[in-house]
C-alpha positions in Angstrom: -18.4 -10.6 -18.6 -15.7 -10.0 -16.3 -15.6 -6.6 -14.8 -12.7 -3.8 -16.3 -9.9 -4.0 -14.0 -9.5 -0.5 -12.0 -6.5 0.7 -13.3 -8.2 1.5 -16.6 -10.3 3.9 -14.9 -7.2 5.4 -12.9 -5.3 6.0 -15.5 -7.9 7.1 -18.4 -7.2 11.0 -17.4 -3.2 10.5 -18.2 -4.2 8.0 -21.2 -6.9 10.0 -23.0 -4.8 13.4 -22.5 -1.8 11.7 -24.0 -4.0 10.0 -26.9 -5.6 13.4 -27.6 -2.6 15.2 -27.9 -1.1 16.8 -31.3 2.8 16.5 -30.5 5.1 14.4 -28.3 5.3 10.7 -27.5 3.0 8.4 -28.0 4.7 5.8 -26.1 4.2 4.8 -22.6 6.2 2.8 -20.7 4.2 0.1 -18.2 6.6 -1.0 -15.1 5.3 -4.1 -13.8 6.1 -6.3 -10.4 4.7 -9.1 -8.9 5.3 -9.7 -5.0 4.0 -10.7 -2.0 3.6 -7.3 -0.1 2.6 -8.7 2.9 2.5 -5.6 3.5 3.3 -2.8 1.1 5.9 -0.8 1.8 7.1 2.7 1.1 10.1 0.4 -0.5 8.1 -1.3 -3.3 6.4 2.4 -4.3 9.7 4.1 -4.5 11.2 1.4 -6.4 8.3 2.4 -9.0 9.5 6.0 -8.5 12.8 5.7 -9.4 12.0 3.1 -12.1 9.6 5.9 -13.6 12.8 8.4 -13.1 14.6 6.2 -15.0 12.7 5.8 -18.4 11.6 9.7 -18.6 14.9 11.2 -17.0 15.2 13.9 -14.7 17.0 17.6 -15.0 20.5 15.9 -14.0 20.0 12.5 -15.8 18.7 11.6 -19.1 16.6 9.0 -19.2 18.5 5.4 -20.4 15.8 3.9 -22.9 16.0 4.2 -26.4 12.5 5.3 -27.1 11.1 8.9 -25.4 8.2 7.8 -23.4 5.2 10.3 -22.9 4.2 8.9 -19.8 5.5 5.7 -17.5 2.9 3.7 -15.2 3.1 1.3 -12.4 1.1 -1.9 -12.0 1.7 -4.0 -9.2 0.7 -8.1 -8.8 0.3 -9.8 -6.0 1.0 -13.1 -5.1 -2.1 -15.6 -4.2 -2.5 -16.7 -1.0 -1.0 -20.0 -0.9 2.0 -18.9 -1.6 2.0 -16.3 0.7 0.3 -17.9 3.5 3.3 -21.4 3.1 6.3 -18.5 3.6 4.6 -16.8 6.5 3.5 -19.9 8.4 7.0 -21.1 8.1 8.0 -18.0 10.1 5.1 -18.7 12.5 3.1 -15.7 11.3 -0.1 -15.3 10.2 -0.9 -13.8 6.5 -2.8 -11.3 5.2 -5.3 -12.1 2.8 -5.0 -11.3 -1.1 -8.2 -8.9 -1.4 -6.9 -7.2 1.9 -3.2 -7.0 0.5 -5.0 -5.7 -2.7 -6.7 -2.7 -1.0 -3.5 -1.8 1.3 -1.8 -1.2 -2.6 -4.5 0.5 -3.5 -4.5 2.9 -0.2 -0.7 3.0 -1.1 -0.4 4.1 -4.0 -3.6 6.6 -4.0 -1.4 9.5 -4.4 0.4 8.4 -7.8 -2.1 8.7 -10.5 0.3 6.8 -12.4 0.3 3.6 -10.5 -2.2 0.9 -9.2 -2.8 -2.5 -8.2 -3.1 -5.0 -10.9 -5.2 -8.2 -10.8 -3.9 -9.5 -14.2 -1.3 -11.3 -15.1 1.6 -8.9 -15.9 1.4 -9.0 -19.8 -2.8 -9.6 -20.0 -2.5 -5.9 -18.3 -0.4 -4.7 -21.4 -2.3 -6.2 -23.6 -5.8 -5.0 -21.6 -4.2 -0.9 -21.6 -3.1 -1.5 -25.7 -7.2 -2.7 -26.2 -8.3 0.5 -24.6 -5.8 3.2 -26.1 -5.2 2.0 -29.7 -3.3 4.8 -30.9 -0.8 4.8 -28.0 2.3 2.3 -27.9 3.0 -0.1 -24.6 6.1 -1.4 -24.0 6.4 -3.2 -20.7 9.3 -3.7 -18.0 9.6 -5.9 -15.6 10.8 -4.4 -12.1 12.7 -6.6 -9.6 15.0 -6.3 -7.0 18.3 -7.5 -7.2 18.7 -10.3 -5.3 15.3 -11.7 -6.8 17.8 -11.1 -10.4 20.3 -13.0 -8.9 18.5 -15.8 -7.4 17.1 -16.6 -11.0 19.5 -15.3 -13.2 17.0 -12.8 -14.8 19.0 -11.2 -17.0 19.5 -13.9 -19.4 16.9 -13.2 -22.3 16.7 -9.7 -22.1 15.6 -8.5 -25.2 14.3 -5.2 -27.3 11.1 -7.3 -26.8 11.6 -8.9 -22.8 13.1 -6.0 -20.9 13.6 -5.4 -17.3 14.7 -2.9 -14.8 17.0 -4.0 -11.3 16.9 -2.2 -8.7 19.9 -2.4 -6.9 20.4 -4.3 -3.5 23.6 -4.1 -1.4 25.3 -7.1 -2.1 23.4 -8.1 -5.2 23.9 -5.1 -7.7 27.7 -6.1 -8.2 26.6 -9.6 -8.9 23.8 -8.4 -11.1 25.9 -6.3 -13.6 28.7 -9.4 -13.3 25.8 -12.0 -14.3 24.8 -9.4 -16.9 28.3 -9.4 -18.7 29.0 -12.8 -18.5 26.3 -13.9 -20.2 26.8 -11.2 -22.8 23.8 -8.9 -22.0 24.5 -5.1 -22.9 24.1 -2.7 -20.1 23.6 0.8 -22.4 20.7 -0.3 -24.4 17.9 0.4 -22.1 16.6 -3.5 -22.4 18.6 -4.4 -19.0 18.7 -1.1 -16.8 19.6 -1.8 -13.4 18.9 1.5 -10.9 20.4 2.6 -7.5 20.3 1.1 -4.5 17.2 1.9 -2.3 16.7 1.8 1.1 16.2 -1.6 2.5 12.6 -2.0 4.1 11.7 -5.5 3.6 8.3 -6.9 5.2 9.6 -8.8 7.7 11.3 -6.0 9.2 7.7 -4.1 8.8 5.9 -6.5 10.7 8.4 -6.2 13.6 7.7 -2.9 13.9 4.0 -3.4 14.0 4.5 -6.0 16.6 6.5 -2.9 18.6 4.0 -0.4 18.2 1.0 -2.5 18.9 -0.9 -1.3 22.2 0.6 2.0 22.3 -0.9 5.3 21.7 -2.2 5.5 17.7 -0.1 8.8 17.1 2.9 7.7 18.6 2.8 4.2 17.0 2.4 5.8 13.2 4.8 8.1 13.9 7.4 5.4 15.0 5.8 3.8 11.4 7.0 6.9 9.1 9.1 6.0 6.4 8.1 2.6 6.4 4.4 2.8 5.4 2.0 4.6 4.0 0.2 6.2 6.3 -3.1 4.9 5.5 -1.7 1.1 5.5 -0.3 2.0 8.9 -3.3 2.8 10.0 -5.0 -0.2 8.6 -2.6 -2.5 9.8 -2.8 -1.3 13.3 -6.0 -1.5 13.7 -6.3 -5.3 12.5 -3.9 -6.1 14.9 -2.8 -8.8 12.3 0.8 -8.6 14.0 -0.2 -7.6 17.2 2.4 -9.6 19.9 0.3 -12.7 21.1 
């Protein structure tokens, strides 16, 4: 028998609490991605944050689903290593591994109790949180950034029962909410949200900067790395030398 993925475990404090609990919602809300994150950046866990911000609403905004969630996680897929591995070696560059990219998600995200790595398939993860907590609700929404929605015309088939949540892209989100219309997809039902723009710190520009930093002093270099990493994948990264200059 296959072991239980981590993310149970994570989240069984927020889960059990809500279960137990006499009043309030008994629906959660499960954001899921699936990326390459070669590395992690601070980029993919903030678009979780805001994703979160947008589905339980903040003191200025209400939140723009239809349903009242009582709590909104994060999972976040990886993809395998051929994949990965064919789009770095056409840039010349080597990749990191799957289980290593696994733990630099889990070092990133060890401050959100609300958000972990996944090693399921997107749904199967659902479906694995509904097994465990029968008396809560799941309803999952797939998180991707705009220009990913554009590329594939994601917005078609976005349903009570398929939704998804853009985050915007400069560029892209115009083209996004164009697409949407066209095609006759509503934009104020909460099945199709698309979100703010976010500050753009893609990977590649990430593994520049670790090519700067490498060789000088380790305080300096993750300083020069704030805002881009995680500390503790900064640290991690640096001291594989994985995109150390050659």
């Amino acid at each position: 028998m296959a072991d239980a993925p981590a993310f149970l475990t994570k989240f069984a404090p927020i889960l059990d609490e809500l279960q137990d609990r006499e009043e309030g919602s008994k629906i959660v809300a499960v954001v899921t991605m699936t990326g390459s994150c070669c590395p992690i950046t601070d980029a993919h866990c903030m678009a979780f944050d805001c994703a979160r911000e947008l589905l339980l609403g903040t003191d200025e905004r209400r939140p723009v689903a239809p349903e009242t969630f009582g709590e909104v996680l994060g999972l976040l897929s990886l993809n395998g290593d051929k994949h990965v591995g064919e789009k770095l070696r056409m840039k010349g560059l080597p990749a990191i591994s799957y289980w290593d990219r696994a733990e630099l998600t889990t070092l990133a995200t060890s401050e959100r109790p609300w958000m972990d790595f996944n090693p399921l398939r997107e749904p199967h993860a659902v479906q694995a949180l509904q097994h465990r907590w029968v008396n809560l609700r799941f309803i999952r929404y797939a998180l991707n950034g705009a220009d990913d929605v554009c590329k594939f015309q994601k917005w078609r088939g976005c349903t009570e029962r398929r939704r998804s949540i853009t985050m915007g892209r400069p560029g892209f989100t115009k083209q996004v909410i164009d697409g949407a219309r066209r095609h006759g997809v509503p934009l104020d039902t909460g099945y199709f949200i698309v979100g703010p723009e976010l500050p753009d710190i893609s990977s590649t520009a990430v593994r520049q900067a670790l090519q700067e930093e490498h060789g000088k002093p380790p305080e300096e270099a993750l300083e020069r790395l704030t805002g881009l990493l995680h500390p503790r994948v900064a640290a991690w990264l640096l001291r594989s030398e994985i995109y150390a200059k050659r």
